[in-house]
C-alpha positions, -999 to +999 in steps of 0.1 A: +422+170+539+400+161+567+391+127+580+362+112+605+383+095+622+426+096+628+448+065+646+477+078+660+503+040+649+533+059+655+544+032+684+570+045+700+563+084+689+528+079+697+534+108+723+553+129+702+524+130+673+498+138+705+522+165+716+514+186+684+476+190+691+465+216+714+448+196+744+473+167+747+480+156+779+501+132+798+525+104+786+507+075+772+537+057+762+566+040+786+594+027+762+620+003+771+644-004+751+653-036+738+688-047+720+699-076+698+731-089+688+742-109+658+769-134+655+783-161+630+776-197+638+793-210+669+807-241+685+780-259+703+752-240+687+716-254+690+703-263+660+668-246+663+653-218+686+668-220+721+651-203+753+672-189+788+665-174+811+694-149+822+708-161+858+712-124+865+680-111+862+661-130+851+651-121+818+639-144+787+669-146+763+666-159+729+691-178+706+679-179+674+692-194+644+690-164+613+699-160+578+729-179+585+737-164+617+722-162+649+704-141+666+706-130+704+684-108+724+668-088+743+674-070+771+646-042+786+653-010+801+636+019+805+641+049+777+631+086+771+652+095+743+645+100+708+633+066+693+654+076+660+689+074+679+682+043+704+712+026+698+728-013+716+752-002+742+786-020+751+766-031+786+742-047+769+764-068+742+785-076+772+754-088+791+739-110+762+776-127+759+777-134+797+747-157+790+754-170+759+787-184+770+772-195+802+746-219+785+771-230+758+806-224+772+824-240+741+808-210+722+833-185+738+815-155+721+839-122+724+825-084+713+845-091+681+828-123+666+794-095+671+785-091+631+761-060+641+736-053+666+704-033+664+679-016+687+644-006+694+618+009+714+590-010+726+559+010+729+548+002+761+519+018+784+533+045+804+548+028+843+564+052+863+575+020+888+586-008+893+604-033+872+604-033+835+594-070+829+559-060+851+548-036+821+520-052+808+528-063+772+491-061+760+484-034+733+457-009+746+438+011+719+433+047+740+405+073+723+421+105+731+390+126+737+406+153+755+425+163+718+396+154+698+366+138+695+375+109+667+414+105+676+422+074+686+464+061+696+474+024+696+499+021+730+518-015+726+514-038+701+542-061+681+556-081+652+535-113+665+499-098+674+499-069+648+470-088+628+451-091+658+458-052+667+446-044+631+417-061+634+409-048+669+413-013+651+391-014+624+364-028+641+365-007+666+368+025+635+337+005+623+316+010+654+330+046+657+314+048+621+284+035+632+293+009+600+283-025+590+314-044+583+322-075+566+337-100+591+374-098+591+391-124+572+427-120+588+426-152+605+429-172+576+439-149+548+479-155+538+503-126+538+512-114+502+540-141+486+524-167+510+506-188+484+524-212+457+552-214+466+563-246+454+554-233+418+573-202+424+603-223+436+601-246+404+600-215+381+632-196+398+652-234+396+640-233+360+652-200+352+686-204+358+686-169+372+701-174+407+719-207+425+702-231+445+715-206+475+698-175+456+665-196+449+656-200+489+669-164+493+644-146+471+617-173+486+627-162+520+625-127+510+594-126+480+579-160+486+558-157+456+556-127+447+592-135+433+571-140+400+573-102+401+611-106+396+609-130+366+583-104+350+612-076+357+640-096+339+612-102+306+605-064+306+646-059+309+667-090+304+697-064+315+683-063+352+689-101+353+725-094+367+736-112+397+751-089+419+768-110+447+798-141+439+773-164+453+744-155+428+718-149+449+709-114+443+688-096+416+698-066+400+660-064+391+653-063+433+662-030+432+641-021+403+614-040+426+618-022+457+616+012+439+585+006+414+564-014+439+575-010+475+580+024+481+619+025+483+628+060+487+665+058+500+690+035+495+689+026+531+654+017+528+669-005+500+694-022+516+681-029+546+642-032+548+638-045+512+664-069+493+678-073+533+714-075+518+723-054+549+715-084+572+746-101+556+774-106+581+792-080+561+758-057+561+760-062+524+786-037+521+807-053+491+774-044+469+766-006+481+784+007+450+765-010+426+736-008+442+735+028+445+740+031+405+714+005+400+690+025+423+701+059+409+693+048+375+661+037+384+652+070+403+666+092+379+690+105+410+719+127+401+750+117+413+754+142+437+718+125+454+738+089+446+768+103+465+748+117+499+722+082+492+757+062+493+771+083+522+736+077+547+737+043+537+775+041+553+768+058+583+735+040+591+750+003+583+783+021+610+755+029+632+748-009+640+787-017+649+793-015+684+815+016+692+850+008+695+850-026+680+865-038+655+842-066+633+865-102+623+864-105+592 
């Protein structure tokens, strides 16, 4: 098919998608990569967000109370590998303890109270020197004329300003267009599941589906598009399984994930749609039955259920810090 106009949002691989086109030219993108670690609850723990700044370097550290745990992070340093296999080193999970234990020394935080810990590539412009913090964080939208004529590449952007980025983007595809378009309504239009929620909440409490526990999980997780859920269990009263001892899990999320959210592995599943992998455990108690709820629901043989069950292993292994071995 052919299109006016092409945006390269591949963040980090934004280079690597140029790179295919005859014409490309230098490196737009600088990444540094940025690690997390995630612990249990600790003595002396703040009770809300908490803010340090590393007396090492530095660097902004955040401690951050999350889905029962908290979360610690981030470090920045340069990278130039493969986005796909950035992985939180030892250095680093020793270097976010140091300075958790210095600001809260009753903590006394070891490798082994770390649940998981996960890393990523920010997208940064392309800095050849000096230090990492000094690369600008603003999100620059290049038009890469030298490839083609309409191709345009977003360099930076995150979580927090992503609406702002979209809108940036389309208006600037707009004017590209040589279009008249409405004025953007991002500003004060809610994210999907971010209207009634109260309602929704009363309806789950009346269902009797879930606990009180399972009620602000799926609110947390569906806000109120969890109506979608209760429609689910009416279709197929089966799928109203709990899945979990603590009754807070769906088996008609899975049917969810794969119907209306695009689900196509089990990884995708379990970890960037029901998020049972950001359990302390990573969910792994439930990757069984998941995989036989998702394999009915995708018609997957069970040799696909077997290599689905097998990726989803070695991915949730993948966010264990090599060589240490997880409290139970």
């Amino acid at each position: 098919c052919r299109a006016t106009i092409v945006v390269n949002a591949a963040g980090p691989w934004v280079d690597r998608v140029l790179a295919r086109a005859p014409g490309a030219g230098g490196r737009l993108v600088g990444g540094t990569k940025g690690s997390h670690i995630v612990v249990g609850v600790f003595p002396g723990a703040p009770d809300g967000a908490f803010y340090v700044e590393a007396a090492s370097d530095g660097r902004p550290i955040f401690i951050i109370p999350w889905n029962d745990q908290f979360l610690i992070g981030t470090t920045d340093t340069r990278y130039d590998g493969d986005p796909a296999g950035v992985r939180a080193s030892l250095g680093e999970a020793h270097y976010l303890l140091k300075e958790v234990n210095r600001v809260f020394p009753r903590a006394a935080l070891t490798l082994a109270d770390i649940h998981y810990a996960y890393s990523g590539v920010r997208p940064l412009p392309a800095r050849s020197r000096g230090p990492e913090s000094a690369i600008t964080r603003k999100h620059v939208i290049s038009r890469n004329t030298g490839i083609a004529s309409n191709l345009l590449s977003i360099v930076g952007g995150k979580l927090t300003t992503y609406r702002n980025l979209a809108e940036e983007t389309v208006d600037l595809v707009g004017r590209l267009l040589r279009r008249r378009l409405p004025e953007c309504r991002t500003a004060d239009t809610l994210l999907p599941g971010g209207h009634d929620l109260e309602e929704v909440a009363r309806l789950l409490s009346g269902s009797g589906l879930v606990s009180d526990e399972g009620v602000r999980r799926l609110l947390s997780i569906y806000g109120s598009r969890a109506r979608r859920l209760l429609a689910i269990v009416d279709e197929t009263p089966a799928l109203a399984q709990t899945l979990d001892e603590a009754r807070t899990m769906l088996a008609a999320e899975v049917v969810l994930a794969c119907r209306q959210e695009y689900a196509q592995t089990l990884v995708d599943l379990v970890f960037r749609r029901t998020m049972a992998g950001l359990a302390p455990d990573q969910g792994r108690p439930l990757y069984d039955c998941l995989a036989t709820l998702a394999a009915a629901e995708c018609g997957w043989e069970e040799s696909r259920r077997r290599r689905e069950l097998e990726s989803l292993i070695g991915y949730a292994d993948s966010l264990r810090l090599p060589g240490v071995a997880v409290a139970s």
